[in-house]
C-alpha positions as CSV (number, residue, x, y, z in Angstrom):
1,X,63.8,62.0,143.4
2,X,61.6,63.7,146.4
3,X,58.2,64.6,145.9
4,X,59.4,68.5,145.9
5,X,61.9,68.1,143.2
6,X,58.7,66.2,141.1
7,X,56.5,69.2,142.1
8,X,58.7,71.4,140.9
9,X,59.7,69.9,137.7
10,X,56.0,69.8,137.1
11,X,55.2,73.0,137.2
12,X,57.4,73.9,134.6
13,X,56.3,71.3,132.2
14,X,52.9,72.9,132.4
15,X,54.2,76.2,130.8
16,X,54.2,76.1,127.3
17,X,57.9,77.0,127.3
18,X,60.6,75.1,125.9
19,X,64.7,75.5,127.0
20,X,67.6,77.7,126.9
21,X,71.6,75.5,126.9
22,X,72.3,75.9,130.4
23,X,75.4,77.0,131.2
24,X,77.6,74.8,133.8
25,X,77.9,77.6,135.9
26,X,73.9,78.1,136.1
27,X,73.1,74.5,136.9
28,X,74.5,74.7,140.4
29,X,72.1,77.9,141.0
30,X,69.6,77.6,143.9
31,X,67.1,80.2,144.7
32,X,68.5,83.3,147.3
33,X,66.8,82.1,149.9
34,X,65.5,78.3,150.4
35,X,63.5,79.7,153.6
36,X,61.3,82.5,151.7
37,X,58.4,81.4,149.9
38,X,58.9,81.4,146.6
39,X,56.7,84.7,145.9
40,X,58.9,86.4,147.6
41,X,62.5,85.4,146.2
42,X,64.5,87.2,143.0
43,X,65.4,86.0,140.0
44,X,68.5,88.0,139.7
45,X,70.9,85.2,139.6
46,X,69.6,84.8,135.7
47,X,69.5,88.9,134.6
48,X,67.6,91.5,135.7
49,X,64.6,90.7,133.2
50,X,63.4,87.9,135.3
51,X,60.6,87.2,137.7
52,X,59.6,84.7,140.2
53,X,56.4,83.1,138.7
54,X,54.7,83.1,142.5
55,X,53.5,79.7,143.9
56,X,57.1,77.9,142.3
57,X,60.9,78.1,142.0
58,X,60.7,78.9,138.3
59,X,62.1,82.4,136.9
60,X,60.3,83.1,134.2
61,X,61.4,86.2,131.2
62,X,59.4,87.6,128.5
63,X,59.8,89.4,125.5
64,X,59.4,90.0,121.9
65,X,60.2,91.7,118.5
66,X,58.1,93.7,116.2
67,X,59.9,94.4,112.9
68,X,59.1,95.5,109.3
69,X,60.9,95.4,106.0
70,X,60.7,97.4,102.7
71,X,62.4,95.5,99.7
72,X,62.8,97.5,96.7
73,X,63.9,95.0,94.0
74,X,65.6,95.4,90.4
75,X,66.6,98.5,91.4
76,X,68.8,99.3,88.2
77,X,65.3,99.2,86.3
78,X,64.2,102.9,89.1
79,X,67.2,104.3,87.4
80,X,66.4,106.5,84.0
81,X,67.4,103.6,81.6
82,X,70.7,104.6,79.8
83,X,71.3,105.5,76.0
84,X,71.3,103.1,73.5
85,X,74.2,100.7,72.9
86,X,74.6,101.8,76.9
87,X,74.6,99.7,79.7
88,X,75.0,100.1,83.7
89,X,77.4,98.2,84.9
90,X,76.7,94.7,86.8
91,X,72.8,94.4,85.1
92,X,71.0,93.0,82.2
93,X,70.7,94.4,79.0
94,X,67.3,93.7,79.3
95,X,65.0,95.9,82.2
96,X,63.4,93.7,84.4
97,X,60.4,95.0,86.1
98,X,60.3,97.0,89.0
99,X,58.9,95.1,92.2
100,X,58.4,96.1,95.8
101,X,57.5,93.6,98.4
102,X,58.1,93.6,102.0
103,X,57.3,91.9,105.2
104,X,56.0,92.9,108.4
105,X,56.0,90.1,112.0
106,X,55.6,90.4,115.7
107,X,57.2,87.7,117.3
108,X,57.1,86.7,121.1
109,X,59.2,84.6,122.8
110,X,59.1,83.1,126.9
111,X,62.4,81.7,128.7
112,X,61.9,79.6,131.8
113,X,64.2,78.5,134.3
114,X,64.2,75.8,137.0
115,X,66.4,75.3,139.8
116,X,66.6,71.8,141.4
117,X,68.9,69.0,143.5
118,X,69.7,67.5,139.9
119,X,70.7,70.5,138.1
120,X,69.0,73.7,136.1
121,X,65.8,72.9,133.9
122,X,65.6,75.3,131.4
123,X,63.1,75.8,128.6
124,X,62.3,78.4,125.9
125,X,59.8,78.9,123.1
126,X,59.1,81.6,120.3
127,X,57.0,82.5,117.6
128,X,56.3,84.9,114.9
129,X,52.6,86.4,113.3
130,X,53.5,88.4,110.2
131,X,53.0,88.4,106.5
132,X,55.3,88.8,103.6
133,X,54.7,90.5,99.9
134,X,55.4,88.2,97.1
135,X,56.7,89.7,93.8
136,X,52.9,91.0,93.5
137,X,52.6,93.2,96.1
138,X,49.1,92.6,96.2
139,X,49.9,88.9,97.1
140,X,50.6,88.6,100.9
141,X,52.1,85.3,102.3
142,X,51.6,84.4,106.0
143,X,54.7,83.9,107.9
144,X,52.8,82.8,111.0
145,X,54.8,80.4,112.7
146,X,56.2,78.8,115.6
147,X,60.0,79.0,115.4
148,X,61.3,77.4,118.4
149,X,60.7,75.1,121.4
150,X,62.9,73.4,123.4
151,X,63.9,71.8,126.9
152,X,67.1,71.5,128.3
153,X,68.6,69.6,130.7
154,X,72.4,68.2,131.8
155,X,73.6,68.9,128.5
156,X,70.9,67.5,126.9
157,X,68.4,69.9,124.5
158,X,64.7,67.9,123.1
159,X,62.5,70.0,120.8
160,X,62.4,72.2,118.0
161,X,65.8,74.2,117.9
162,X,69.2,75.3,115.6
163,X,70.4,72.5,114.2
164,X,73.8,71.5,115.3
165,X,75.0,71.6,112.6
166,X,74.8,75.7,111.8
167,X,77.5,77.5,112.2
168,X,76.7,81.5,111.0
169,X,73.2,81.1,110.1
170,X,72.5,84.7,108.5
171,X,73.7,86.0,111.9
172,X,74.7,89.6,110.2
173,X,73.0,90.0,107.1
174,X,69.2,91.0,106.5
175,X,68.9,88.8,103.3
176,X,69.4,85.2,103.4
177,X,72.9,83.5,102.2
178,X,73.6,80.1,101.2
179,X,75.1,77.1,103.4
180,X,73.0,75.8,106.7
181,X,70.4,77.9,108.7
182,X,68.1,75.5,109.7
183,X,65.6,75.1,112.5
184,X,63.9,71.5,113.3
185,X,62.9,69.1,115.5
186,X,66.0,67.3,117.3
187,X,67.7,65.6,120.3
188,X,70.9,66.3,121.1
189,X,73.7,66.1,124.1
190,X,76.3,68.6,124.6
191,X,79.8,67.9,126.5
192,X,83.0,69.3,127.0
193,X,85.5,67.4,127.2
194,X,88.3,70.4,128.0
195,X,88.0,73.0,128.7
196,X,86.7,76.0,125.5
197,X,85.8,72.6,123.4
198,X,82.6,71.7,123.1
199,X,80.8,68.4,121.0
200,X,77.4,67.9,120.3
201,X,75.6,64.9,118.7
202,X,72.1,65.1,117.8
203,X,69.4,63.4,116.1
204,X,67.3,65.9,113.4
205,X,64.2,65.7,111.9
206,X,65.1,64.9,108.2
207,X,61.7,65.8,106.9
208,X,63.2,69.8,107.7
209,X,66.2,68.7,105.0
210,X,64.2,67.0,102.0
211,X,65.2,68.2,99.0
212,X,63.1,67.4,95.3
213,X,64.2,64.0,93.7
214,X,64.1,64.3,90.0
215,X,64.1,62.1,86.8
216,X,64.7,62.5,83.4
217,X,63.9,58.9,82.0
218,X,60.7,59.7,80.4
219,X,58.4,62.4,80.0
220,X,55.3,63.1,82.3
221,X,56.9,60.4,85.0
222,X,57.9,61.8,88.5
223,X,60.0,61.1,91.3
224,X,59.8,61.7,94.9
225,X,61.5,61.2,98.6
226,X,58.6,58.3,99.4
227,X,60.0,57.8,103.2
228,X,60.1,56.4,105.7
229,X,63.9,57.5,106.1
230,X,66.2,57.3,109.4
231,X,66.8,60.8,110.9
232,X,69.5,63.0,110.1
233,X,72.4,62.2,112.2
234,X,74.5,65.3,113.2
235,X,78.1,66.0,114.6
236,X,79.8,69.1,115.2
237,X,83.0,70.0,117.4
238,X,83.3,73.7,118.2
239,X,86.5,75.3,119.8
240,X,86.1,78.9,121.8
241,X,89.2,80.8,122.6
242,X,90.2,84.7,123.0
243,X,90.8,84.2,119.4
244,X,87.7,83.2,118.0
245,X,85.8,80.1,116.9
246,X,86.3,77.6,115.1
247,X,83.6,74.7,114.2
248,X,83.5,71.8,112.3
249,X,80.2,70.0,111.4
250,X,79.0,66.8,109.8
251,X,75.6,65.0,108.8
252,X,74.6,61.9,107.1
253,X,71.0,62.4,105.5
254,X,69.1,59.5,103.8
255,X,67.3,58.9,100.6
256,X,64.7,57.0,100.2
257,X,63.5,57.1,96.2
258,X,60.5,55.7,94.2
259,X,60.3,56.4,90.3
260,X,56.4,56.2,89.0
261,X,55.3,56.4,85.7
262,X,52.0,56.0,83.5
263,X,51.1,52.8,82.4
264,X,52.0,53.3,78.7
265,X,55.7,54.0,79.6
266,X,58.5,51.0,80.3
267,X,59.5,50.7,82.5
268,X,56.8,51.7,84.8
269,X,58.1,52.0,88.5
270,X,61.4,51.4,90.2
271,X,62.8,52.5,94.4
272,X,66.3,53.0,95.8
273,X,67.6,53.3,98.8
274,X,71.1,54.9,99.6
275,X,72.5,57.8,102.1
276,X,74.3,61.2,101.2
277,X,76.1,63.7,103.5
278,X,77.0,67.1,104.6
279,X,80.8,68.4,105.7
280,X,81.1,72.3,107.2
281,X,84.0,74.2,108.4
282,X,83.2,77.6,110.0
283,X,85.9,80.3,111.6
284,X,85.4,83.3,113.1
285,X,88.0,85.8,114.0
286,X,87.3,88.6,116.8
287,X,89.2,91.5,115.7
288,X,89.7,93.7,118.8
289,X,92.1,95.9,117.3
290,X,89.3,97.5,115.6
291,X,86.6,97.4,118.2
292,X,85.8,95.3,121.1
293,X,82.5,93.8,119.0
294,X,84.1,93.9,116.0
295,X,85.0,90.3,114.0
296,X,84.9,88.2,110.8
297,X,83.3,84.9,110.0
298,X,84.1,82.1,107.2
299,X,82.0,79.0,106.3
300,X,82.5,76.4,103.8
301,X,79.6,73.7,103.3
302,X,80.0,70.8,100.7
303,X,77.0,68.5,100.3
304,X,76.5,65.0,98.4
305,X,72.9,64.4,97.9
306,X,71.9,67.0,100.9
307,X,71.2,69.7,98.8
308,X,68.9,71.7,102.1
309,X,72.4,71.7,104.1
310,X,73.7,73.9,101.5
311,X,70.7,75.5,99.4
312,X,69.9,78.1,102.6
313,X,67.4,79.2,105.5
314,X,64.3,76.9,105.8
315,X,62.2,79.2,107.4
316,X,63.4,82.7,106.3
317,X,61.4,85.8,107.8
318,X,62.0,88.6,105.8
319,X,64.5,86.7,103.0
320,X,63.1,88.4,100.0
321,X,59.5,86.3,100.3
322,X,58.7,84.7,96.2
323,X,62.2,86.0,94.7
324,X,63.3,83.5,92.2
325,X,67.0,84.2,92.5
326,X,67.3,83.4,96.0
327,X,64.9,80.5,96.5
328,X,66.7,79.1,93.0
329,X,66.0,79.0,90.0
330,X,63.0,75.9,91.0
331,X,60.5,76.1,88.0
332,X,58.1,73.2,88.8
333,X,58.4,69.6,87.3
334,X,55.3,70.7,84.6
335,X,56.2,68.9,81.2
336,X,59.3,66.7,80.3
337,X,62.4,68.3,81.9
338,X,64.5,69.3,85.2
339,X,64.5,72.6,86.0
340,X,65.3,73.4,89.9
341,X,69.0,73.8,91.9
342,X,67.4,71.8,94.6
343,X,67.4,68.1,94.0
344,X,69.1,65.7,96.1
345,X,69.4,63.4,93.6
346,X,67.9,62.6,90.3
347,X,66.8,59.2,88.5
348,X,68.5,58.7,85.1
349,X,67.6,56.0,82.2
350,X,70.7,54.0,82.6
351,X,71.3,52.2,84.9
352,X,67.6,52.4,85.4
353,X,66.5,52.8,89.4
354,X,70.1,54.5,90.1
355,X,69.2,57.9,91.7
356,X,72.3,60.1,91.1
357,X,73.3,62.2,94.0
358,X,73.9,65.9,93.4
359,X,76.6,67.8,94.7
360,X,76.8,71.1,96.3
361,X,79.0,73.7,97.8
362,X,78.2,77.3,99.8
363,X,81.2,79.6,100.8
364,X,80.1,82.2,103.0
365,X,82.1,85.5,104.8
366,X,81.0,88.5,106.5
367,X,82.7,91.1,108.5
368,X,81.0,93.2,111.0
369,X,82.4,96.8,112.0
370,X,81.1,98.9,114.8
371,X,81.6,102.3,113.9
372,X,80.4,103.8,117.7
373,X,78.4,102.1,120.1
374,X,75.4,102.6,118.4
375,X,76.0,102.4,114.7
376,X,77.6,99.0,112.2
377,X,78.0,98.2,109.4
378,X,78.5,94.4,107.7
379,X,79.7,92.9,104.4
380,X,79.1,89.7,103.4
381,X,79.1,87.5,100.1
382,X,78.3,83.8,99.2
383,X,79.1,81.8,96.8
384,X,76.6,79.0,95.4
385,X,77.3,75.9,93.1
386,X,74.9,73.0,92.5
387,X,76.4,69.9,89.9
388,X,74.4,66.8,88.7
389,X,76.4,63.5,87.6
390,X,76.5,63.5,83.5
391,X,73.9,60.5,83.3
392,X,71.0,62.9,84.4
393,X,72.4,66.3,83.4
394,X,72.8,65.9,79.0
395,X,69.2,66.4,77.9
396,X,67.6,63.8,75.3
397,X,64.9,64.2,72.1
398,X,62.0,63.8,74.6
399,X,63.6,64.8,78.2
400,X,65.6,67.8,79.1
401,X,68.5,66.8,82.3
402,X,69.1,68.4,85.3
403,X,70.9,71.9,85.1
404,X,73.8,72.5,87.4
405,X,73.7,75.8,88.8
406,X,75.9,79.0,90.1
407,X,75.2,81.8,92.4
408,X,76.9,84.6,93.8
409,X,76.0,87.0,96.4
410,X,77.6,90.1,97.6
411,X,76.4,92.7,99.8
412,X,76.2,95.2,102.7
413,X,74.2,96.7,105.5
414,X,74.4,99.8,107.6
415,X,72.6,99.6,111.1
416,X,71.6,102.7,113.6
417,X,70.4,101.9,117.5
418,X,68.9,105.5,118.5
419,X,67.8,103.4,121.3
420,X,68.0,100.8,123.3
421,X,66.5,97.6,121.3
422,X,65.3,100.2,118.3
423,X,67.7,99.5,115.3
424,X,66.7,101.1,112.0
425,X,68.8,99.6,109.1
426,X,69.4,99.8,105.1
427,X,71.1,96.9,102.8
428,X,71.8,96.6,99.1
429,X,72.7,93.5,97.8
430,X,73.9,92.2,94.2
431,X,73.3,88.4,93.0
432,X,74.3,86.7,89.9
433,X,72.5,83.5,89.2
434,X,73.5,81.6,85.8
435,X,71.5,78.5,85.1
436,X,72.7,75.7,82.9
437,X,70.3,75.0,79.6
438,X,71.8,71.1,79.1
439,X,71.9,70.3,75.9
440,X,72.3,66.5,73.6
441,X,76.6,65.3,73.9
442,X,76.9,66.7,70.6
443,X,76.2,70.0,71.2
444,X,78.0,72.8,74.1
445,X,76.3,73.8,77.1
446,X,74.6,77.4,77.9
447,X,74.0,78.9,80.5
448,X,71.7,82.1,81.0
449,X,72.9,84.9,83.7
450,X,70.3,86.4,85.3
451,X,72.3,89.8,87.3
452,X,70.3,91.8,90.1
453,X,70.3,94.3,92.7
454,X,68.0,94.9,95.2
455,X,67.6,96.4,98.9
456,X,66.2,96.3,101.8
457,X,64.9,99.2,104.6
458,X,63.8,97.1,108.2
459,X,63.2,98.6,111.3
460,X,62.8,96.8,114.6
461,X,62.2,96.3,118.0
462,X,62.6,94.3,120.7
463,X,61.0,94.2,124.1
């Protein structure tokens, strides 16, 4: 490579950007006019929102969001409470308590781009300051964060990104769903081998994907993912046609388990070693015969001992901060007994050492409707299981098991655009959680429902 290409390559390492996929078509771009000094050339080739950072070849674009959310929760409990022997439909026959939280974040985010002899450098980075309200709106949590950094090159994408495996990632809905939305650090290299396919490998952070390990062999012991583990390795194949999309994903995640105990209880200690795995099919339809915009989008995600590729968003902005029905049902390992949705796998008394894997499944599908060019509306639902293996899930006289789990989700949203990047936006949303209470082989399981609805007010902006 020439000393100008290194120069230039330089230059753009020294912003604290990371990268946008490039496109084929945009790696063959070269700036209008290799005469003019760079000061004086466009960036037009790339959109109208980019400049010529003077002094180099590199296009640079900035922007931003500001955005706050109002989340009115329980809201059959705002109603006037019905007669006795009464009931509104879909709730509890018990009141919960009314709660309010919310969250408010500006975010920022830079794209670079780099023309040279070998091919487009791009890079992009973005980040959020905000805080969210926990179920006691006088309890704020910070959001600050950075979300996402990354360089990209010939295919090739290093930094902290989507993970390849994600197919809709909460792209319509305010509230979180289940199944995979998942930002971490990753490698990964893009090709196309025909044209409208598209394959991706990549190497994840698996840190980003740890779920809880549990154990139910003796009270007051624990369990946990000790480390170190292999990264996550991650497949996906996506095909893009007039019709649609159509993905399919894969991961294999590993487990790496150690079992302590205090002194007075045998045994006292015990490690395992063993790999689980993720599966994903995700379709979306365009539907043209209702608007050019318009289209419908199905996932499936089964996990074995992944329970983060199916449990949700790791890093959720306004996702209803501290509710307990939509981060699970995961109420701490105090005292002798399981009680979280979340564990990739739990340690059982026999065979001692054995950490049973869990299995999971998320089925997630929206539709999104524009009703004019500046007002939508979507629906979406998802539908939630987590199971444990028998061995770890029947409680004993001194330990209670693991509880499988069952969510379901169904909503809606209705979004106005008065302006250009201004959308203003309302959702209500119903969830049914119902939690298994495992119980000795002689007697039947029960599970307790746990019904809510709740909605959400944002408004945004982007700049």
């Amino acid at each position: 490579m020439n000393p100008a290409s290194t120069r230039k390559i330089a230059a753009l390492i020294l912003l604290p950007l990371a990268a946008l996929p490039a496109r084929a078509a945009e790696r063959s771009v070269t700036p209008a006019s290799t005469d003019a000094p760079s000061y004086a050339r466009t960036c037009n080739a790339y959109g109208a929102s980019y400049f010529a950072v003077p002094g180099t070849d590199i296009c640079l674009s900035l922007g931003g969001v500001a955005a706050a959310q109002l989340e009115p929760r329980n809201l059959s409990n705002w109603l006037p409470a019905p007669p006795p022997g009464a009931a509104l439909p879909f709730t509890s026959t018990t009141r919960p308590t009314q709660q309010i939280g919310g969250a408010f974040a500006v975010g920022f985010n830079a794209t670079a781009r780099l023309p040279t002899e070998a091919g487009l450098i791009s890079g992009y980075v973005s980040g959020i300051v905000g805080y969210a309200a926990a179920n006691n709106p006088s309890t704020w949590n910070n959001l600050s964060r950075l979300d996402f950094a990354y360089l990209t090159f010939a295919g090739w994408t290093a930094g902290r990104a989507q993970s390849a495996f994600d197919f809709y990632a909460d792209a319509w809905n305010f509230m979180p769903l289940r199944g995979s939305n998942t930002r971490t650090e990753l490698v990964s290299y893009a090709f196309a081998p025909t044209p409208g396919v598209t394959a991706v490998v990549s190497v994840e952070n698996p840190r980003e994907r740890w779920g809880n390990i549990g154990q139910s062999v003796a009270p007051y012991a624990s369990a946990a993912n000790t480390g170190p583990v292999a990264p996550d390795l991650v497949g996906a194949v996506r095909i893009e046609s007039p019709f649609g999309l159509a993905q399919i994903s894969g991961a294999a995640h590993q487990l790496h388990t150690a079992y302590t105990a205090p002194p007075s209880v045998n045994p006292p200690g015990a490690s395992s070693s063993q790999w689980g795995f993720a599966a994903q099919g995700g379709l979306k339809v365009n539907l043209p015969a209702l608007s050019d915009a318009d289209a419908m989008i199905l996932q499936a995600t089964y996990a074995r001992g992944a329970s983060a590729y199916v449990s949700g968003d790791n890093q959720s902005t306004f996702g209803d901060f501290g509710r307990p029905s939509l981060s699970g049902p995961n109420l701490s390992g105090v005292g002798p007994g399981l009680s979280a949705y979340d564990y990739d796998c739990v340690i059982g008394a026999q065979p001692f050492g054995r950490c049973d894997k869990s299995s999971g499944y998320a089925i997630v599908a929206a539709l999104k409707h524009f009703w004019s060019p500046t007002v939508s509306s979507s629906l979406f639902a998802s539908v939630f299981g987590m199971n444990y293996p028998e061995a770890v899930n029947q409680s004993s006289a001194t330990v209670a098991g693991a509880p499988d789990y069952r969510e379901t989700i169904l909503g809606g949203n209705l979004a106005w655009t008065p302006l250009k990047n201004l959308m203003i936006g309302g959702e209500l949303s119903y969830t049914l959680s119902k939690t298994q209470t495992p119980q000795p082989p002689s007697n039947a399981d029960h599970w307790t429902a746990s019904p809510e609805w709740s909605g959400r007010v944002r408004v945004q902006q982007k700049f």
